[in-house]
N, C-alpha and C positions, 0 to 999 in steps of 0.2 A: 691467447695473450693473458698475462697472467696479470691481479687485481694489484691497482695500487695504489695508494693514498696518496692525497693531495699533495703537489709542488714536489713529486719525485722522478728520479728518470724510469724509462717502462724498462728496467733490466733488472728488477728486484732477485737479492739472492735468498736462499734458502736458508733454516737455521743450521746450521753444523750438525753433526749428526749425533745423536743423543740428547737434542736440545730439550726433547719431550721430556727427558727423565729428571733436566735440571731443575725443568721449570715444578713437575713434581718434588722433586725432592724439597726444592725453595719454600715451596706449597707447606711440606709436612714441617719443615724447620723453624719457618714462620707463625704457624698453627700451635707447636709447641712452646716456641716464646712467650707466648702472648697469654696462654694460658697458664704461665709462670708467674705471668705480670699481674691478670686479671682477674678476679675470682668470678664473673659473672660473667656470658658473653650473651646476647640474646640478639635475634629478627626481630626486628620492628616490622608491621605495614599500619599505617594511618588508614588509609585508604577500606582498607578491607579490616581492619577490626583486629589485626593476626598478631600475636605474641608470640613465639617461638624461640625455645631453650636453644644453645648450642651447648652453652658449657655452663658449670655451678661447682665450686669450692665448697661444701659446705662445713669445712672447719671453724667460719668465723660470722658469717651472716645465715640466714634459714633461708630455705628455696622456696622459691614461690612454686603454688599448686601447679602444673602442668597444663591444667584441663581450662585455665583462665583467659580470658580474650584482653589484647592491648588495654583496652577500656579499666577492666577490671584489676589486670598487673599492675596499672599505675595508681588506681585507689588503693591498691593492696601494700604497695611500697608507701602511700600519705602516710600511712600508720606508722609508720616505719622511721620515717622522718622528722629532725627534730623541727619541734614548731615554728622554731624561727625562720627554718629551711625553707618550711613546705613549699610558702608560694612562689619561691624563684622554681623548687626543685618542679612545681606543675605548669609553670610557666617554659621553663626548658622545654620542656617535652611534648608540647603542643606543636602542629606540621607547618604553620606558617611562622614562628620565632625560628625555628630550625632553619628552613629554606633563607629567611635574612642572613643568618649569623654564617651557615653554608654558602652564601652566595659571598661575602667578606670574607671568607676564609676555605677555599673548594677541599681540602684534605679530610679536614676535621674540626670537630668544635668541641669543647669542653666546659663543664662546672662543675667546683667542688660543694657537696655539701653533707652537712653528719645525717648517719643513718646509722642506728639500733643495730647494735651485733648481740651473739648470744650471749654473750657477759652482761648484756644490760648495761654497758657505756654505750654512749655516741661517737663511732669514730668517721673521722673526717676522709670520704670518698668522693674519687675522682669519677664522673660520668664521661666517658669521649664518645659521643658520636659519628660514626662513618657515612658518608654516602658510598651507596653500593650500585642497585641497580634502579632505574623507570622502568614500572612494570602498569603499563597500561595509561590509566591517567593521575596513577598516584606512585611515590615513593616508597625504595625500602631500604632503613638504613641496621647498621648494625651496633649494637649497646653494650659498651664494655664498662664496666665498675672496677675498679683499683683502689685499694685501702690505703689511706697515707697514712700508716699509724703516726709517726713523726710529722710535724708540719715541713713543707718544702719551701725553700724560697722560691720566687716566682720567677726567676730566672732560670733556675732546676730547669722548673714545669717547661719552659719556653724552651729552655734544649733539648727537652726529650720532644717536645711537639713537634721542633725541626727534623729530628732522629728521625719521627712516626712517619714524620712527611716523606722524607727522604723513601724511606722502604715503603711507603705508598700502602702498606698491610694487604697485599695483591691479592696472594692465595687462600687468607682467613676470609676473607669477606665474598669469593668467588663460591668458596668451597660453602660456606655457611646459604647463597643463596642455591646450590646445588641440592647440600641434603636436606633444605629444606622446600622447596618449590619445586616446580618440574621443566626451570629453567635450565641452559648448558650457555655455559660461557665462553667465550674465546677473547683476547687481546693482541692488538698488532701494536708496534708503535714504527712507523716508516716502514723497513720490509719486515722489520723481526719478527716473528711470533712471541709474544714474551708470556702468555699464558693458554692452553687449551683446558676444557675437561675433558677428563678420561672417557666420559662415557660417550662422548660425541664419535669416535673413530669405533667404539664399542658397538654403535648402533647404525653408523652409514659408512657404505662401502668406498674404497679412495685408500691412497697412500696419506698420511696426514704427518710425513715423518717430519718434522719444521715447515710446513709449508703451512700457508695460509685455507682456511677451510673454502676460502670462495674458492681458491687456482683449484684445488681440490674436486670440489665437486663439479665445476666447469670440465677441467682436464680429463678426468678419469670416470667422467659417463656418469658421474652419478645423479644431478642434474634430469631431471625428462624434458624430452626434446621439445614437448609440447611450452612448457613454460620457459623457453631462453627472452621470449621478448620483455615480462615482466623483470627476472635475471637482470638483463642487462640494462633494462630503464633504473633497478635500484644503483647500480655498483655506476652508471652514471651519474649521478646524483651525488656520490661518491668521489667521484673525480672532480666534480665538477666543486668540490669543497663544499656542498650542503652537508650541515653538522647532523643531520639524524636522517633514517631513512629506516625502510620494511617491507616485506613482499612476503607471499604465500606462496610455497612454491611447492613439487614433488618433488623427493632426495630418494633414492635408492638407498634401503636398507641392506647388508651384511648376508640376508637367505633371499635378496634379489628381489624383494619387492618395494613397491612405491609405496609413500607416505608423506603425505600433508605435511608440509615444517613451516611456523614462522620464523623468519630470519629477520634481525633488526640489528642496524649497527648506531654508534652513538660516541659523537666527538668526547672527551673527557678534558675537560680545563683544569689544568692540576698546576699549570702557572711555568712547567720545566719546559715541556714536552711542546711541539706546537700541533704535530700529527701522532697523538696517540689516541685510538680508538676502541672499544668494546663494542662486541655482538654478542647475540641472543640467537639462542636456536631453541625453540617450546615444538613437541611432539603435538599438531590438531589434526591429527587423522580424524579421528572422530566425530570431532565438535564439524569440521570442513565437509566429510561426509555427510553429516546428519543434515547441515546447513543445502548442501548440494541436494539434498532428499528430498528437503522441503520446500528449497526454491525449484527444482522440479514440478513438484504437485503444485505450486503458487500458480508456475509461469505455462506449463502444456497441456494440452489436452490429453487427460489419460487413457480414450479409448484410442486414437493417432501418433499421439506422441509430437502433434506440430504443436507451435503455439497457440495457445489463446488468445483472445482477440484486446485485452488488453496491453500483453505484455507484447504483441505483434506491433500493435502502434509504438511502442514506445521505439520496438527495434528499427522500425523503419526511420525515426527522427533521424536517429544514430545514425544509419548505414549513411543516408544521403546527405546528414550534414557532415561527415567525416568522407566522405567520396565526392566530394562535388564534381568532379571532369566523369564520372557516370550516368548513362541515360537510364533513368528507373522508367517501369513502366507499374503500376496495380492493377491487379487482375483480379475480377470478381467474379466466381461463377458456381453453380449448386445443378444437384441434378434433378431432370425432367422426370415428373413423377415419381419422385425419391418414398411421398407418404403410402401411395399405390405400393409400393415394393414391399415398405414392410407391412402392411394390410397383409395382402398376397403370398407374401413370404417369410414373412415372424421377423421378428426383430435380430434374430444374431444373424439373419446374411441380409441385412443391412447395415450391421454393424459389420460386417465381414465387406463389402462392398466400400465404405466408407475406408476400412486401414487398408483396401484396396489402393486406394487414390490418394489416401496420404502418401505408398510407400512409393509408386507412381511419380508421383512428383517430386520426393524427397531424391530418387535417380536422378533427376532430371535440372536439379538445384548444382550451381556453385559456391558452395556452403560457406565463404569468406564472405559472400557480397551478397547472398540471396536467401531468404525467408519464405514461410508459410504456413497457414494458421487456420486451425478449422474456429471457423465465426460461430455458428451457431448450426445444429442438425446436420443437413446437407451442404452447407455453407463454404465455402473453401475461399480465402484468399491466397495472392502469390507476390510477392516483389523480385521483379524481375529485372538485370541489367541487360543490357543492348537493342534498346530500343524498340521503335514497332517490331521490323522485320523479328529479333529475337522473341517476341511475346506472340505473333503468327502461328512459328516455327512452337513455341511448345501448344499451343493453341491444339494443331495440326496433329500433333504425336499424343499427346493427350487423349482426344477423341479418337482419335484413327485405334489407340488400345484398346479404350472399352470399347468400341463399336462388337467385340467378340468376345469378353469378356462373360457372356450368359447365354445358354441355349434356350434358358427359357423365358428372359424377359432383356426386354430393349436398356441400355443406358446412354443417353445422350446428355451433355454438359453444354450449357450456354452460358458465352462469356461476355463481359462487359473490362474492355481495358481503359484505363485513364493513362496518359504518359505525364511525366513528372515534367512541368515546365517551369514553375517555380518551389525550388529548394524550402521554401518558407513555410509552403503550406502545409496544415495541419495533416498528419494521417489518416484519420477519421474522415477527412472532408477528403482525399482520394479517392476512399473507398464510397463513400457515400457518392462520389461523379463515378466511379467504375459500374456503380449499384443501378445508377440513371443510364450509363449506357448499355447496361445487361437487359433493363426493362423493357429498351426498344427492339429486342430479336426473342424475347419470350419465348417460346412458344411456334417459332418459325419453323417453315422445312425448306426454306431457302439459304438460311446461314444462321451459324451460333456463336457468332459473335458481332461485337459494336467497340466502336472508339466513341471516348468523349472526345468530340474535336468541336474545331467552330461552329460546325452547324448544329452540331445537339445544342450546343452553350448558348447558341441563339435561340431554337427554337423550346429549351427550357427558360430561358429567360421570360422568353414570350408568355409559356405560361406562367409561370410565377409572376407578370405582373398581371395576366387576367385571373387569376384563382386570388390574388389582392382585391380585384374590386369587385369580384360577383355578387357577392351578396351586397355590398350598397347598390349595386348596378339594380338589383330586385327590387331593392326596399324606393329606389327613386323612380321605378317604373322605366327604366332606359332602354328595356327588351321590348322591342313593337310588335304588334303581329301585322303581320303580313297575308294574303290572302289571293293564288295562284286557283283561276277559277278553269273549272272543268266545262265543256263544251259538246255542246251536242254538233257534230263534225257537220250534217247533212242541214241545218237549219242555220248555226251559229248561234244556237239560244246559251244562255250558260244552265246548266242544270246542279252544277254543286263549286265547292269549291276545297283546297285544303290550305290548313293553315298551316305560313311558314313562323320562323322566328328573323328578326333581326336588331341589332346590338346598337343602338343610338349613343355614340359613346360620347359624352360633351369636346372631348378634343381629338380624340380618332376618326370623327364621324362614324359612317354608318359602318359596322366590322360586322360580315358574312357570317353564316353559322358552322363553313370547315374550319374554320377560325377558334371557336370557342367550343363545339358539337362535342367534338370527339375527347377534349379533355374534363368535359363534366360524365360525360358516359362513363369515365374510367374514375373522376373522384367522386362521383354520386350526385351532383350537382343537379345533373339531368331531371333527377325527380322532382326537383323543386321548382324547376327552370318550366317543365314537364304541365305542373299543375298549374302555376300563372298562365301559363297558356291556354290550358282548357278553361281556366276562369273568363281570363278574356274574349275567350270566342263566343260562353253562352252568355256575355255578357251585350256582346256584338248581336247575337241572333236575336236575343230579349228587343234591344234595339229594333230591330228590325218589325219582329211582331210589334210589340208598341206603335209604330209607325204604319200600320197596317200590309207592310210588304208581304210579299208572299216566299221567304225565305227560303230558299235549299239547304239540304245538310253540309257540314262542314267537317271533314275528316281531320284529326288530330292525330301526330304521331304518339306512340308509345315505346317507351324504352324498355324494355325486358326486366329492370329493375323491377320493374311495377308490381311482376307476378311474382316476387318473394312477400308482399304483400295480402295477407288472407282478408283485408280490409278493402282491397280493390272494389269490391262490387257495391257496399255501402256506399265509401264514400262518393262514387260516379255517379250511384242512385241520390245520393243529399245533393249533389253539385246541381244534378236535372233540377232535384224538388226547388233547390234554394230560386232559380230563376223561371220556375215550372213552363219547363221544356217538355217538347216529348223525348222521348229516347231516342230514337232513329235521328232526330235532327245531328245529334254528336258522333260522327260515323268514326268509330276507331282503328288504326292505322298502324298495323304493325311489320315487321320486317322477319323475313324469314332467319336471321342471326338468333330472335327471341326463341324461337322455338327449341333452339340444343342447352337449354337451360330449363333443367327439373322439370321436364313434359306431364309429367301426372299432374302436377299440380297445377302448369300453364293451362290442361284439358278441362280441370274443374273450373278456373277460375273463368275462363271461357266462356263454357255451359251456362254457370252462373250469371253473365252479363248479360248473354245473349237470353237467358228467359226472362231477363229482365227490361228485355226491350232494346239492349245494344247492337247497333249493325259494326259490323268485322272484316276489313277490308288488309290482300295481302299483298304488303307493298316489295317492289323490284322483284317482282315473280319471274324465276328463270337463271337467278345468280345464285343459287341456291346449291345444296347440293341435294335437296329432297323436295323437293317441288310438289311433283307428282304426288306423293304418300301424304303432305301437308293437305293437299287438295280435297282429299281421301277421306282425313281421319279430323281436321280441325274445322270450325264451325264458322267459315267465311261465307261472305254473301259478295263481295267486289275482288274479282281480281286484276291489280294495275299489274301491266306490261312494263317491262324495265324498256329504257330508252337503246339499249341495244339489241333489240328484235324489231323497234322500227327501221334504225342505220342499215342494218343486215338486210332486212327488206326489201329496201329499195335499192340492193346495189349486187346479191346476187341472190341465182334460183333456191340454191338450198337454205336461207334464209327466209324466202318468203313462204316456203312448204313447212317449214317449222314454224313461223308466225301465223299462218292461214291455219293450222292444224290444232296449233293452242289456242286460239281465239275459239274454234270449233269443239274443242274440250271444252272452256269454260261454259260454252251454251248448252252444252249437254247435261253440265251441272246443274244447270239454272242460276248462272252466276253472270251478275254485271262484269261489262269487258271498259276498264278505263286505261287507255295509251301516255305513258310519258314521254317528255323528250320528244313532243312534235313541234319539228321547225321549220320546215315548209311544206310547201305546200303537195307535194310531190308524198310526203310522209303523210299527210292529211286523204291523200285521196288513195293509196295504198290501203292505208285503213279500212276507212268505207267500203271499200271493193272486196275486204278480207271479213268483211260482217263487226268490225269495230268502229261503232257510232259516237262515241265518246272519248274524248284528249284534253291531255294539259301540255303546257310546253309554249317556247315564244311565239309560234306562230301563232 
């Protein structure tokens, strides 16, 4: 369909054939009038500081230096001018009296005034002003001088300004912003073409015989297919009688290749005309390229080439505020032991592993609607359309690739998805929920990935508001100790006890320790939570000695944190002195989990306690996956039975040969035998008969 201006019918015709050479020759005809007429013709730009010659008579006034900036040409003309002149003639020629007296009168604007000819008179010259073209945010008009040697009546003046008007001065002022900028002009008024520049059919491929340059480059391929949608949002705009418009677009050059063009077109109010218009076409190959160069390196990562993690957010706003009936899902996920690899393997084939998984996904992507961004190292985000199942399904093919991807080391990917349920929320805050549901399969060999759904939302909520009040929870004393005594099975005397924790909350009441345990293990909490505890116990046993009882030891748990700690053994030893204890009354209680954490050092800190007088007890012995070698090689004196070797026990035979067998280890060790998880009585008397004398548990 070919372009057409407002309030026309769509069946525009072409100019006649030859139109091009009229409108040239009109050009050259008009050019030489004028310069018949004018002895001066010059560019103006306000904006940019630009003087620029076209034309100079110098038979009767002298020419200004060439090499002068606007600023400077118009000091250089004060001189020039007779005094009386000066301040209208500096007052003309400033950009905002122009733009008034232009907006009064849209052709042209004029003042006479004397200016110094080489004779040494002052003869009386006409200044006329043209508007030509908007070039950016500023104007550029053209400045013609005309000597009135005789004075004129003002009537004259006023029919030749009609005359000026009439011929509109089209091709002087076209051509003047041609050779001098590196703009190309064209003019339509309704369907006509009424001016092109030559250089424009010169430099892009098309028939341009009277046709207008848009049907032109639309019709005859020269247009890249990639940019019709900007195309055609501008020439809408167009239609649609908006008086200015602009688009960047590709045009096919003349030797078949593409090049950056700005295109702008611009209503002209000239008072005759109601739809006459001018365009601009400026060559920015260059300046588009370099800008596309740079906003590549701003916006991707240059070892993948995906986004980076800022300019990912920004694209995800975009994608799913402009898609709203789209299910987005974020995908967060980095690979397992990514640091080990390049340890092991140098850094370029983990960098080689990494534009593995970019290029991976980048298959995998439908590049209208889908993104993805390396975050940070191993880091990989995804925005994915079609819902869960769709986020599974690349889940699925993702791993299922690299699972063979190396013969000599493993790569496994765990993922954390968030589905987009409201449009509104921040990108940052997706990925940040994708991040929280990634953390709960870590690590798994069961599955490598998690949904944030209601129940993570729940049970991170839950923590978020107990990691709010722990530490007041500390400083108000709200943690109780608790105290689960040990039993000697054959008497029923109590011989120790261990101490638990529990959470006095003023309005939760009392909150269990699966409740709060397992997420101070994981933020550190544990250790603080850890030593209150042991405060309180030698605080409880002081008590007791004071009172003359004859106290038992009381075993404390220990979290594994502990032994990153080279200060372990002091402070246990100040903890004794401060309530002078003996050592063995604080019987230490650790979990076989501690042990696969930095074992050299666990071994010395160990050693260290234990010559210090601490007893060493290993707690749920048997869930383990090194029991046995624990037994061996670490410095216990109690080993408790996990509560599932008593259940086993008493309900079949190969249970009770495995419980009767480890009870019979630990005596050969010389190692105390304490049973958990005894609940009746039945478990109780199992025991006894298996050579274990000692249980904790409800019974």
């Amino acid at each position: 369909m070919k372009m057409q201006t407002p309030a026309k019918p769509n069946n525009s015709a072409s100019l006649p054939s030859g139109g091009q050479a009229t409108v040239a020759a009109g050009a050259a005809s008009s050019s030489a009038d004028l310069q018949g007429r004018y002895f001066d013709i010059c560019l103006i730009d306000f904006e940019a500081d630009v003087f620029s010659s076209v034309y100079h008579n110098p038979a009767k006034f002298a020419p200004t230096a060439p090499q002068l900036s606007l600023s400077e040409k118009i000091s250089a003309e004060l001189d020039m001018v007779h005094p009386d002149d000066a301040q209208r003639f500096a007052c003309f020629l400033t950009p905002h009296i122009l733009q008034q007296r232009l907006a009064a009168s849209p052709a042209l604007t004029a003042e006479s005034i004397r200016i110094k000819a080489l004779d040494g008179a002052y003869h009386q010259v006409r200044i006329t002003v043209f508007p030509t073209l908007k070039q950016g945010s500023g104007h550029m008009y053209l400045v013609c001088a005309e000597d009135l040697e005789q004075p004129q009546a003002v009537d004259e003046i006023s029919h030749e300004n009609e005359v000026l008007q009439r011929q509109k001065l089209d091709a002087l002022p076209y051509k003047a912003v041609v050779d001098h900028t590196r703009t190309l002009v064209f003019e339509w008024s309704g369907n006509d073409l009424t001016y092109l520049s030559q250089r424009i059919p010169d430099l892009l491929a098309g028939n341009y015989d009277g046709r207008n340059p848009f049907d032109v480059w639309r019709e005859d391929d020269v247009l890249y297919t990639g940019d019709m949608e900007p195309f055609d949002t501008c020439l809408a705009r167009l239609a649609l009688g908006i008086r200015s418009g602009e688009m960047t677009v590709r045009l096919r050059r003349r030797d078949g290749q593409y090049i950056w063009c700005k295109v702008t077109y611009t209503k002209l109010d000239d008072g005759e005309s109601d739809d006459r218009y001018i365009g601009t076409l400026n060559d920015v190959d260059a300046a588009t390229r370099s800008e596309q160069a740079l906003r590549l390196r701003a916006e991707h990562d240059p070892l993948t080439g995906a986004y980076n993690t800022q300019t990912f957010f920004e694209k995800i706003d975009k994608l799913i505020k402009n898609r709203p009936n789209e299910q987005y899902c974020i995908l967060r996920f980095d690979v397992a032991g990514f640091k080990a690899i390049n340890e092991s393997f140098g850094l370029e084939e983990g960098n080689r592993l990494l534009r593995g998984i970019a290029r991976l996904i980048r298959q995998r992507l439908t590049a209208e609607k889908e993104i993805f961004a390396r975050l940070t190292a191993d880091v990989f985000a995804v925005c994915l359309t079609g819902g869960s199942e769709r986020s599974l399904q690349f889940v699925q093919a993702l791993s299922l690739r690299l699972e063979h991807y190396s013969d000599t080391f493993r790569v496994k990917l765990f993922f954390g998805i968030c589905p987009v349920e409201n449009p509104r929320t921040p990108a940052h805050i997706l990925c940040d929920w994708a991040y929280l549901a990634q953390k709960t399969v870590k690590g798994s060999d069961i599955t490598n990935f998690a949904f944030y759904d209601d129940a993570l939302r729940k049970r991170l909520h839950d923590e978020s508001y107990i990691t709010d009040q722990m530490y007041e929870a500390l400083e108000k004393h709200q943690f109780r100790l608790f105290l689960q005594p040990k039993v000697q099975i054959s008497s029923g005397r109590i011989v120790g006890a261990e101490a638990l924790v529990r959470w006095q909350h003023p309005t939760d009441g009392l909150i269990l320790p699966g409740r709060f345990i397992p997420l101070f293990e994981r933020n550190g909490f544990i250790m603080r939570l850890d030593a209150y505890i042991w405060e309180q116990t030698c605080k409880t046993l002081r008590i007791w000695l004071d009172k003359k009882y004859d106290p038992t030891p009381i075993s404390v748990n220990m979290s594994r944190l502990h032994f990153n700690d080279d200060d372990l053994p002091a402070k246990l030893v100040s903890l004794m002195n401060k309530y002078n204890l003996p050592r063995h009354m604080l019987e230490l209680e650790l979990t076989e989990s501690a042990f696969f954490a930095n074992e050299p050092r666990l071994v010395r800190l160990m050693n260290e306690l234990r010559a210090a007088g601490f007893v060493f007890s290993m707690d749920d012995f048997g869930t383990g996956y090194s029991s046995l070698s624990t037994l061996r090689d670490l410095p216990f004196s109690v080993v408790k039975l996990d509560r599932a070797f008593i259940s086993d026990g008493t309900t079949n035979r190969r249970g009770q040969i495995v419980a009767r067998n480890t009870i019979a280890l630990a005596h050969d060790l010389d190692m105390t035998i304490v049973a958990e998880g005894v609940e009746t009585k039945e478990h109780a008397r199992f025991l006894l008969n298996s050579g274990c004398n000692c249980a904790q548990g409800f019974y």
